[in-house]
C-alpha positions in Angstrom: 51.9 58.4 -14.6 51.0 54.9 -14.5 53.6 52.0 -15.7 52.9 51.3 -19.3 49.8 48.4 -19.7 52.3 46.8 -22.4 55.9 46.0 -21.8 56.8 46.0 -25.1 54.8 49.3 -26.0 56.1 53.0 -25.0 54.1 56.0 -24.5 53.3 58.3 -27.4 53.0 62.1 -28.4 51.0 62.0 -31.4 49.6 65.2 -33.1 46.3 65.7 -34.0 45.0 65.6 -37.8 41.5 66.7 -39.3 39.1 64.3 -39.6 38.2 63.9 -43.6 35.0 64.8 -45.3 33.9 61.6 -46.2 34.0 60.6 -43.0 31.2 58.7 -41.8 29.2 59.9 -38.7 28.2 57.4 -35.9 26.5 57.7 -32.5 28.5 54.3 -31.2 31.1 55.8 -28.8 33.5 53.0 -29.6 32.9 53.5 -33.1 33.9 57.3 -32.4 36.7 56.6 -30.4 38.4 53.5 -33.0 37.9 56.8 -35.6 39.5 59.1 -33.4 42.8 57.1 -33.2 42.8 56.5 -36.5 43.5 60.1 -37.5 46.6 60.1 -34.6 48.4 57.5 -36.8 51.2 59.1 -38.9 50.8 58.6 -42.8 47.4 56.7 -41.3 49.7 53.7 -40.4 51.6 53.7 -37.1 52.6 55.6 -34.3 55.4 56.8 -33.2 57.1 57.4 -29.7 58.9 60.8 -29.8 61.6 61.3 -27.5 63.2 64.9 -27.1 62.6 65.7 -30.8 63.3 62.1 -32.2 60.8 59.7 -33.3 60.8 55.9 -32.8 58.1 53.4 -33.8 55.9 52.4 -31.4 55.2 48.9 -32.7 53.2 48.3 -29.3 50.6 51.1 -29.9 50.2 50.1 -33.4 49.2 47.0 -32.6 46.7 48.1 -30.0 45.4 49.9 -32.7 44.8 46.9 -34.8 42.7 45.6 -31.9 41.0 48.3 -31.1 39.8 48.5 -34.7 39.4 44.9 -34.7 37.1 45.3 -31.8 35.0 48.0 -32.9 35.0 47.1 -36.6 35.6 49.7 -38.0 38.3 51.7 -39.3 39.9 48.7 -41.6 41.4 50.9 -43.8 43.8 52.2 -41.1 44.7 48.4 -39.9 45.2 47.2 -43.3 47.9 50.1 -43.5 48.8 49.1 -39.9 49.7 45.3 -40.2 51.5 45.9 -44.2 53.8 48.4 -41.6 54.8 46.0 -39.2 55.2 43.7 -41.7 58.5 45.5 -42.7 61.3 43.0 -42.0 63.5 46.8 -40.2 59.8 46.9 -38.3 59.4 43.2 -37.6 62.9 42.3 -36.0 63.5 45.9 -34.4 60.3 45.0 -32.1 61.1 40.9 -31.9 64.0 41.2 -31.7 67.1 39.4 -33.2 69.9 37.9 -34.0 70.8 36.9 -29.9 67.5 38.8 -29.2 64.2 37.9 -29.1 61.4 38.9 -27.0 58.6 37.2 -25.5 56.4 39.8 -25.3 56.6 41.1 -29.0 56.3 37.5 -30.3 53.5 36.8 -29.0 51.9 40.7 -29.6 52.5 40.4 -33.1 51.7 36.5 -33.6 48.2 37.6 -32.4 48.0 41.0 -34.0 49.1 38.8 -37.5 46.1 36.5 -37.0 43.7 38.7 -36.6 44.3 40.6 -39.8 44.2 37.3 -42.0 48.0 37.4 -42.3 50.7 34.4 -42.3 52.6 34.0 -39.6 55.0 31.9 -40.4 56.2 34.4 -43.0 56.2 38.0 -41.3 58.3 40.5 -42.3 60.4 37.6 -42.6 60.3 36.0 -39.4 58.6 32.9 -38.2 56.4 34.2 -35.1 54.9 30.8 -34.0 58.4 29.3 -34.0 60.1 32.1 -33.0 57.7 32.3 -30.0 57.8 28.7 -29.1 61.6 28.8 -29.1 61.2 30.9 -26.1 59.2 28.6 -23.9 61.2 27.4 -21.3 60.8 23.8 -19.2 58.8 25.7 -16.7 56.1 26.7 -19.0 57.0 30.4 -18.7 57.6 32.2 -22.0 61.3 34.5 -21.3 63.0 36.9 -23.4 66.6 35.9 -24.8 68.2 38.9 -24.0 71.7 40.2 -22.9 69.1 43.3 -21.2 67.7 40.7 -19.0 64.0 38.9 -18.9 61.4 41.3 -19.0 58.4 38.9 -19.7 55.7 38.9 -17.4 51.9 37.8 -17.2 50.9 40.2 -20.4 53.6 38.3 -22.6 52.5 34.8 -21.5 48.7 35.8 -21.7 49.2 37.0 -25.1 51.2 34.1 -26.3 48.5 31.5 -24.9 45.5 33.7 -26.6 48.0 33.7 -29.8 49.2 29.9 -29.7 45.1 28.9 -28.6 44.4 30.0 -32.3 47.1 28.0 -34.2 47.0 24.3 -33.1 46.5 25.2 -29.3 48.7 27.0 -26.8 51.0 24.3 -24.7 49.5 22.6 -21.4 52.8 23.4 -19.3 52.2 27.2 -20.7 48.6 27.2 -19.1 49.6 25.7 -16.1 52.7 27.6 -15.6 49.9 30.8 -16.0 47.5 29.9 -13.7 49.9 28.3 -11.3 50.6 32.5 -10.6 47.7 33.1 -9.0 48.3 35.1 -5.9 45.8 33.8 -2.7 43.4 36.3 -3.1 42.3 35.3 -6.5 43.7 37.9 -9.0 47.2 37.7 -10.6 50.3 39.5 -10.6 52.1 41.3 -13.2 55.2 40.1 -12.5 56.5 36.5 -11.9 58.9 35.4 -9.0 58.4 38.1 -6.7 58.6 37.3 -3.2 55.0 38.9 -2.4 52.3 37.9 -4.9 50.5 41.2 -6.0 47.5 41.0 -8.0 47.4 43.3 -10.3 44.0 44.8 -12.4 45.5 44.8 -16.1 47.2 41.5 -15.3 44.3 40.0 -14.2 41.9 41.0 -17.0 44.5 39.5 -19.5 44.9 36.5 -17.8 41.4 35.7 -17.0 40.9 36.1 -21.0 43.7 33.6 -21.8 42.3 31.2 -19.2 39.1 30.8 -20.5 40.5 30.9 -23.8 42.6 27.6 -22.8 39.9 25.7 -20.9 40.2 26.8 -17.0 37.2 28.4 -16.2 37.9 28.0 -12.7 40.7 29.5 -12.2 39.8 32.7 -14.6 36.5 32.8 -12.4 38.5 33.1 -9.2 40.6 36.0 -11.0 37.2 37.4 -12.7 35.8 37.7 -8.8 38.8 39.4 -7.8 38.4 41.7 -10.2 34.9 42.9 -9.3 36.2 43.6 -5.7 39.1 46.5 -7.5 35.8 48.3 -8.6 35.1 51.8 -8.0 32.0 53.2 -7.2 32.2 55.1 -10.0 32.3 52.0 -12.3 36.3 52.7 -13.1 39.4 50.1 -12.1 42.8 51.8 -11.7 46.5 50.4 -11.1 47.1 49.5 -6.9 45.5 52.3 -4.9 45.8 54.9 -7.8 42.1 56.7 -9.2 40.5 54.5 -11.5 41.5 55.3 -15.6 41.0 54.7 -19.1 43.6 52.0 -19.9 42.8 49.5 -16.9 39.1 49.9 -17.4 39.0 49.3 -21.1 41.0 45.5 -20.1 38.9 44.9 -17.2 35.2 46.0 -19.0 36.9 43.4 -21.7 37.4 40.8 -19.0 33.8 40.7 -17.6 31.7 41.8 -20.1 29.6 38.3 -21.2 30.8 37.3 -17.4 29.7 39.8 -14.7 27.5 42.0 -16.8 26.5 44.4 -14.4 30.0 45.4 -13.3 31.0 45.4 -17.5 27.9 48.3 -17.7 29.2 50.0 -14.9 32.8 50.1 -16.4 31.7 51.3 -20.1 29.9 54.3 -18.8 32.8 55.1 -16.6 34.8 54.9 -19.6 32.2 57.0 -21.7 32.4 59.9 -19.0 36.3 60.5 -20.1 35.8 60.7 -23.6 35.6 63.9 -25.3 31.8 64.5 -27.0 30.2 67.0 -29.0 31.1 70.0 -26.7 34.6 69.5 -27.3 36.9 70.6 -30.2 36.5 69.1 -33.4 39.3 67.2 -34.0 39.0 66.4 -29.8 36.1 64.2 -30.5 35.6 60.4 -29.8 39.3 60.9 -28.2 39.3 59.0 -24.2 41.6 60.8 -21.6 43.5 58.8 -19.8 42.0 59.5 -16.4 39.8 62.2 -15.2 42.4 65.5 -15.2 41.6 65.8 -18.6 42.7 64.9 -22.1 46.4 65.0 -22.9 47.4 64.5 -26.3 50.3 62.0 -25.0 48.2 59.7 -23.6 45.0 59.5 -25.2 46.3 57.3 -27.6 47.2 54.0 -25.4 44.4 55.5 -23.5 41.8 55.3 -26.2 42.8 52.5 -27.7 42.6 50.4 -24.4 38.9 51.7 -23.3 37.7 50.8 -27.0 38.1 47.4 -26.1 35.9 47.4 -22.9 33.5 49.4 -25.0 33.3 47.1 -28.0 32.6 43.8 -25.5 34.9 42.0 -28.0 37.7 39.6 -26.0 40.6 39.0 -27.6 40.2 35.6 -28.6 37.7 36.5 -30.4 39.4 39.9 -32.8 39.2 39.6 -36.2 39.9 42.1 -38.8 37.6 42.6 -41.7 35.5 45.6 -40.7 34.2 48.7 -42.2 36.7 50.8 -43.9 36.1 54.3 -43.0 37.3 55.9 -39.5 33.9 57.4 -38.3 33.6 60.5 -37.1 31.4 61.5 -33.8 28.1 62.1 -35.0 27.2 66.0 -33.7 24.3 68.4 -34.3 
């Protein structure tokens, strides 16, 4: 299985529920899909990561849940529940981290996931997120965890905290620079910062490429956007290194182009259409998008849904904003 497309996030195994009566019925796929994963949230609020019989929250998939809905605008309902969840000061800190913790990653995740529901995020379940996320920025640009664990940020965690920062006073010119000032020769970006071989890597890329143009450097998210269309399969999909195309990195790179390299963004969303589950699947299977093409698995599709909802739904994230229609729609079938 590929790595996860979040650091902060962990994979889930989340059981299916009915869809309600009053459900409303749609023909939009991404409409279909942001309804599906509403149903997979526990008490229609989070997720949960369950590991040998325990559960965990997943604050990460949550929050990709909020986006997704954001995206699609629908299921509103399900975010509101979402975002009042995470607000929970045990729910806040436990993902930011603190005391000697805090995590750059999860800062910056939830700074953005706060905005685009309306909420304060100076106040979030008790925790400053802007200042708790600029107190992380180093002299190099680069936004690191403060942790005994080590530094696990990478190009996701500064991407998200420049898309984040870009919408509350503007995100800091030695954070951009640091950003682009990864790019590997060939155009793209790699995940991970330092490494004695640059790698550019797909879901990198399509994050960073957002954050650039979010920030004001066009060229250098045009060089990554070009890279981009070169990782792209004949079959429209993008996968992780040499591995078959899938759900999760064609969701962020159909988001990346779409508005940019149009035909490559069509050619991505019907690949990401072919994996989801229609009308000639099982009820409570439909709108749901399988990771890859082996099929659906229900401890996947989450992440996996979530992520190609955004490719579908053309929405970049510096553009989400919460405030959509409230019901979770359900796949409109004869």
């Amino acid at each position: 299985m590929r790595r996860l497309i979040f650091a902060v996030a962990m994979l889930c195994g989340i059981g299916l529920v009915a869809a309600p009566a009053a459900a409303a019925a749609t023909h939009n796929k991404a409409d279909a899909a942001a309804g599906w994963l509403a149903r997979q949230m526990a008490d229609g609020e989070r997720f949960e990561a369950d590991f040998g019989g325990q559960k965990f929250p997943d604050q990460g998939l949550t929050i990709d849940a909020i986006f997704a809905f954001a995206a699609a605008g629908v299921s509103d309902t399900n975010a509101g529940k979402a975002i009042a969840w995470l607000a929970k000061p045990e729910i806040t800190t436990g993902y930011v981290g603190s005391g000697t913790e805090a995590y750059a990653g999860a800062h910056a995740k939830l700074l953005l996931a706060a905005q685009v529901r309306g909420k304060n995020p100076a106040s979030f379940g008790g925790v400053d997120l802007k200042a708790g996320l600029l107190s992380l920025l180093t002299p190099s640009g680069r936004f690191s965890d403060r942790s005994e664990y080590g530094d696990y940020s990478n190009a996701l965690s500064q991407s998200l905290a420049l898309l984040a920062l870009g919408r509350t006073g503007g995100a800091p010119a030695p954070a951009v620079a640091f950003l682009a000032g990864t790019q590997c020769p060939d155009g793209g970006f790699p995940l991970n910062f330092g490494e004695a071989t640059c790698t550019s890597d797909v879901d990198a890329t399509a994050t960073v490429v957002q954050a650039l143009r979010a920030t004001g450097d066009p060229v250098n998210a045009g060089e990554g956007t070009a890279w981009l269309l070169t990782k792209q399969h004949a079959n429209g999909g993008f996968g992780f290194g040499t591995d078959a195309p899938n759900a999760n990195s064609t969701g962020l790179a159909a988001q990346a182009l779409a508005g940019h390299r149009p035909a490559a963004a069509v050619k991505a969303r019907e690949f990401l259409r072919s994996l989801q589950t229609g009308c000639a699947g099982a009820e409570t299977d439909r709108g749901a998008i399988a990771y890859d093409a082996t099929g659906l698995n229900p401890s996947t599709a989450p992440r996996a849904t979530a992520q190609a909802i955004l490719g579908l739904a053309r929405v970049p994230l510096s553009d989400l904003h919460g405030g959509g229609r409230p019901q979770a729609p359900v796949l409109a079938c004869p």
